[in-house]
N, C-alpha and C positions, 0 to 999 in steps of 0.2 A: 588845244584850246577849250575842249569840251569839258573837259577833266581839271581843268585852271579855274570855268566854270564854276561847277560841281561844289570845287572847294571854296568858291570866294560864299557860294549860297549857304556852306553848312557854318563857314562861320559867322557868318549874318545871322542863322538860325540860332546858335548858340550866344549870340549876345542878345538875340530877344530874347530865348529864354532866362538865362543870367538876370539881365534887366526884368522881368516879371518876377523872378523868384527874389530879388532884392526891394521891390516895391512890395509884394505881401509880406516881407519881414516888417519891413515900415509901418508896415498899418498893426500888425500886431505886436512891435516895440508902444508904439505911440498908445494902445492898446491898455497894455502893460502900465503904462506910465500913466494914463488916465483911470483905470483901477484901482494903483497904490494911491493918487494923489485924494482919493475918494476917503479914503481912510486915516488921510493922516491930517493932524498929527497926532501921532502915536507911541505911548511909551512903551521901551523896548525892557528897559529895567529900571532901577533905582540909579538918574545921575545920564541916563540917557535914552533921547528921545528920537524917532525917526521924523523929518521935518518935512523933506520934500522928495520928490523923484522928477527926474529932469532929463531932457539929450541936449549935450550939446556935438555938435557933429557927429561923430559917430561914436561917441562914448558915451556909454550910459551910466548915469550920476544918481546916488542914494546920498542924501543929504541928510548926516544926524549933528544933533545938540547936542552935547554932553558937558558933566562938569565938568571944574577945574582941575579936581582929583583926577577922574577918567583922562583928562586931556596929558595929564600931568606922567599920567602910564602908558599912554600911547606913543606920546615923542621918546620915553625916556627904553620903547623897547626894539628893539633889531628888526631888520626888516622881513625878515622870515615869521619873524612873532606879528607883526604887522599886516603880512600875509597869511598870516592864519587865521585871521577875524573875517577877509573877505573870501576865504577859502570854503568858510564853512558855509556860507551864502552860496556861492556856486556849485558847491559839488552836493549840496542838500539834494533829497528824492526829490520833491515839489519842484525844485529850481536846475537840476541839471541839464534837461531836454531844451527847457526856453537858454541859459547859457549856451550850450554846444550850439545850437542855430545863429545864437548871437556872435559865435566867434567866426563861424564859415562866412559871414557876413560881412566881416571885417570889424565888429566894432568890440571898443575898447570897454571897461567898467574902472569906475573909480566911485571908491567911498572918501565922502569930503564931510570930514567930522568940522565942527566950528561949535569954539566954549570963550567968549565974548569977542574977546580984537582976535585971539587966536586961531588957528586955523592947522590941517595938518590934513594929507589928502594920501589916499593908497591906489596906486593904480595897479589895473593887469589889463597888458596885450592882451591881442586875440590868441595866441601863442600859448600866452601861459592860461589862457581861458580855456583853453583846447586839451591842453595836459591836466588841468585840474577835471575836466568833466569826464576824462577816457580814465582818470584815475591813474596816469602815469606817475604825478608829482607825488604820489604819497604813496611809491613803490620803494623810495630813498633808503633807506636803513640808519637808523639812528646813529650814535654817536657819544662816550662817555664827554668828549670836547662840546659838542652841540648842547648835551644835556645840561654840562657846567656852564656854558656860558648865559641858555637860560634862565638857571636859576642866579646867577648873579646879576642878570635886569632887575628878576622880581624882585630881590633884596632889595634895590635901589630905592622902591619906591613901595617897602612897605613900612607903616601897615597901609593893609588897602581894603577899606572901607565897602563892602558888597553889599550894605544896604539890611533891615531890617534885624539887624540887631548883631550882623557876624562881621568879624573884619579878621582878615586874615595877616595874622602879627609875623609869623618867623617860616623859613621854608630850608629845609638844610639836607645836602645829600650824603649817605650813609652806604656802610658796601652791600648792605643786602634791600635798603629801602631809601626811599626820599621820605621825609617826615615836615608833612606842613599843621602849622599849629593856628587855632585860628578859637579867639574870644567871641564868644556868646553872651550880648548886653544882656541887663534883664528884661528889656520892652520885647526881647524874643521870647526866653525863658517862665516871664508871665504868662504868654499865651499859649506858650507849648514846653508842658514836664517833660524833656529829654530823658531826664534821668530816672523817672519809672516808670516812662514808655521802654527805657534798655533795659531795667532789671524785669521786667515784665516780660519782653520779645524778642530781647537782644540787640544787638547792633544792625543787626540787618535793616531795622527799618528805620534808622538814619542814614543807610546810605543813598536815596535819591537826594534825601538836604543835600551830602555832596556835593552829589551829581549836579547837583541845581546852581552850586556855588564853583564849579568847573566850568559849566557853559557861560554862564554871569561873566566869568573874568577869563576875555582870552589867552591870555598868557598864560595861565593855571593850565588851561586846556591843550597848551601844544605840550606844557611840562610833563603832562601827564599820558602825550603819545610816547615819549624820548623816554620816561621809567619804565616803559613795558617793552621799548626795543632794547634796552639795556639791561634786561635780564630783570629789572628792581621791581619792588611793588611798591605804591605810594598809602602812605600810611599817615592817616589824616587823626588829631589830636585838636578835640572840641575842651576849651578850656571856661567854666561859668566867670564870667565877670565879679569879683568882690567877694567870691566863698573860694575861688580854687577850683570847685571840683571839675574834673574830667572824664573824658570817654575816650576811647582808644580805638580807630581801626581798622582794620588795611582793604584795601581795593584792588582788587585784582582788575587786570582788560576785560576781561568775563562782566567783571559788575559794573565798571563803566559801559561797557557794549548795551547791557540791558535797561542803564538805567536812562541813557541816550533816546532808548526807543519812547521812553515814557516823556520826554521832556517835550510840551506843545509847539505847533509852529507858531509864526505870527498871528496866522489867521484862526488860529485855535484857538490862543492865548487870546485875543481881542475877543473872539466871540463869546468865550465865556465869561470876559470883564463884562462886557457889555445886556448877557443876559441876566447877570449874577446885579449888574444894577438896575435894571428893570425889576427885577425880582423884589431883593431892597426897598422900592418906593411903593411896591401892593400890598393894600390896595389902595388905588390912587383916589382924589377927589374927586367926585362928579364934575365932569367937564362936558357942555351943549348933551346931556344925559347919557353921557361914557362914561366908565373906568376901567380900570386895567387893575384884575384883579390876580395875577398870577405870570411867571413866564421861568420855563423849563426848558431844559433841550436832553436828547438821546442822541443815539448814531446817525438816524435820519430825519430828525426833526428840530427846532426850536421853536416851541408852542409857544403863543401870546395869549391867555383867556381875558376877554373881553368881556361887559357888562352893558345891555343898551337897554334903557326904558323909557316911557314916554310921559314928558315933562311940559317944560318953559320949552324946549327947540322942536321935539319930536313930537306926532299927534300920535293918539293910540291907534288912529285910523292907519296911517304912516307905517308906525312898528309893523300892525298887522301886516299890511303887504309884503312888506319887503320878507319878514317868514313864511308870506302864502303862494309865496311866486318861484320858490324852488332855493332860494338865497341870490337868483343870478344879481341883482340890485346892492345888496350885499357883496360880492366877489369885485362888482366893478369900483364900486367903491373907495375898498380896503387896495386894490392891486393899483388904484390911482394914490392912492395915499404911500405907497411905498415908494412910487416913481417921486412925486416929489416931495418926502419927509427922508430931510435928508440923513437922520440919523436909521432908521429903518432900509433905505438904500443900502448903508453901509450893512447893515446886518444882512439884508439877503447876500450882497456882493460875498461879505464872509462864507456865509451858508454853504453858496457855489463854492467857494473853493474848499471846502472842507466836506467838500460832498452831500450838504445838509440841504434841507428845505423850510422855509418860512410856514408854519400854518399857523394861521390863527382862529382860537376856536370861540363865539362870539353868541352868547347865551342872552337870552333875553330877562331881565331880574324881576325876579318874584314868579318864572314858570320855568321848572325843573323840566317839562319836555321840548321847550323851542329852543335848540339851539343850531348855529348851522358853521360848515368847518371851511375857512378859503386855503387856500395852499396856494401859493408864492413862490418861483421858481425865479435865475437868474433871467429867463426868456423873457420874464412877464415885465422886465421893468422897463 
């Protein structure tokens, strides 16, 4: 009877804790989802944009826009290639830890793309959530059959248009290489001399453009796992629009491995749109005797320089203080203006995830020795 006991108590105890341990996932899915929604919407690339993030029961839902085109390459590829767009989402460094918790949990992920009436959704079990985060699913071994059938999707549906100036036209497999050819408008070629950046440096440093137009197009990107388990090397062929001329050159797993590591995440890539356009409008116009005269970022920082003198809003009396009192009047200020400007929200929230911190350094104009520095942390908002 004791020992009937015993056992009815431990598994009581074990379904309270089960239950506590599925309600702190709750709060830090919902978490998660109140974070992204903070920042979006958000373009992801040229033709498609990330719209919303959402739970519905126990599936967690990334909501993108995309074009017609994009839409057009999505239905028209296998669902392995289909699965490889939300693969790379989960088994990312940033995003593994929060997946693998998400799967012991039970819940499901589904990316639900939508390009006007259209609509077209990729689910994963917890199952296959499980196997992509321990790294089982990409233990497979390629396939001459797997390789040929990818490359006859992409055919389907090219050329495919990757934005800014490159569309990739022909993709053909060969015994020692895959050879993808891909036109270079001039609205690229204006802006960037490929051709005597190579006779100058070589090839080498076009291969992150590659790289960049690999990750851009999922499909590209599983073709280009299957030619490296196939023994082949992929051998990309940049053709100028309207002259002919081209460039030649092969990619080993080595240069993709390395060029991967340079490619930014979301929260990277947003953060430096975002500074690179503050940057852009400094210096700004006197606003209630503000401007914004500068904004940079390094590894641990994204500095704002500020401009405050005393006008039509501010007394000279006012300025002084607030430089004579150590800046604390200044700090509460600027850390309230972050909590509710909501574009500034958004930049610390990046910040944190990219390991960064807000400071803004806030001079007083016309005296080169007053100025004073706030630093912004995700804590503070």
């Amino acid at each position: 009877m004791i020992k009937k006991i015993v056992h009815i108590l431990i598994v009581i105890l074990l379904a309270v804790e089960v239950s506590a341990q599925n309600r702190e996932f709750e709060r830090e899915i919902q978490t998660h989802v109140s974070d992204y929604n903070a920042m979006l919407p958000m373009e992801v690339s040229e033709g498609l944009t990330m719209r919303k993030v959402r739970v519905e029961g126990k599936t967690l839902v990334y909501e993108y826009d995309m074009s017609e085109e994009m839409m057009k390459l999505l239905k028209n590829t296998g669902r392995e290639s289909r699965h490889g767009i939300g693969a790379e989402i989960i088994a990312s460094d940033d995003m593994r830890d929060f997946f693998g918790r998400m799967a012991e949990n039970g819940y499901s992920f589904k990316i639900d793309c939508v390009s006007g009436k259209q609509r077209s959704a990729i689910l994963f079990t917890p199952k296959e959530i499980k196997e992509l985060t321990s790294g089982k699913a990409n233990s497979r071994e390629g396939s001459e059959e797997k390789l040929t059938t990818l490359i006859g999707q992409v055919q389907r549906v090219l050329p495919a248009n990757l934005g800014g100036g490159v569309t990739i036209v022909s993709v053909q497999k060969g015994k020692k290489d895959v050879v993808c050819v891909s036109q270079i408008g001039t609205e690229f070629t204006e802006e960037v001399d490929l051709f005597t950046y190579t006779k100058m440096l070589g090839t080498d440093v076009l291969k992150p453009i590659v790289g960049s137009c690999i990750s851009s197009l999922p499909l590209m990107g599983d073709i280009s796992k299957r030619v490296f388990e196939t023994g082949r090397k992929l051998r990309f062929v940049l053709v100028e629009k309207g002259t002919g001329r081209k460039i030649e050159m092969l990619m080993t797993a080595e240069d993709l491995e390395t060029v991967a590591k340079d490619v930014p995440s979301e929260a990277e890539s947003s953060l430096r749109q975002a500074v690179a356009a503050i940057s852009e409008l400094t210096p700004t116009e006197w606003a209630s005797d503000c401007r914004t005269i500068g904004a940079e970022m390094d590894k641990e920082y994204v500095t704002i320089r500020v401009q405050i003198r005393s006008g039509d809003t501010f007394s000279r009396e006012t300025v002084d203080e607030w430089f004579a009192d150590g800046g604390k009047t200044l700090d509460e200020t600027y850390k309230h203006n972050a909590r509710e400007t909501e574009e500034i929200a958004n930049v610390v929230r990046n910040c944190g995830k990219t390991g960064r911190k807000l400071r803004y350094i806030i001079e007083r104009f016309g005296s080169v020795s007053q100025a004073h520095t706030v630093v912004i942390g995700v804590g503070d908002l």
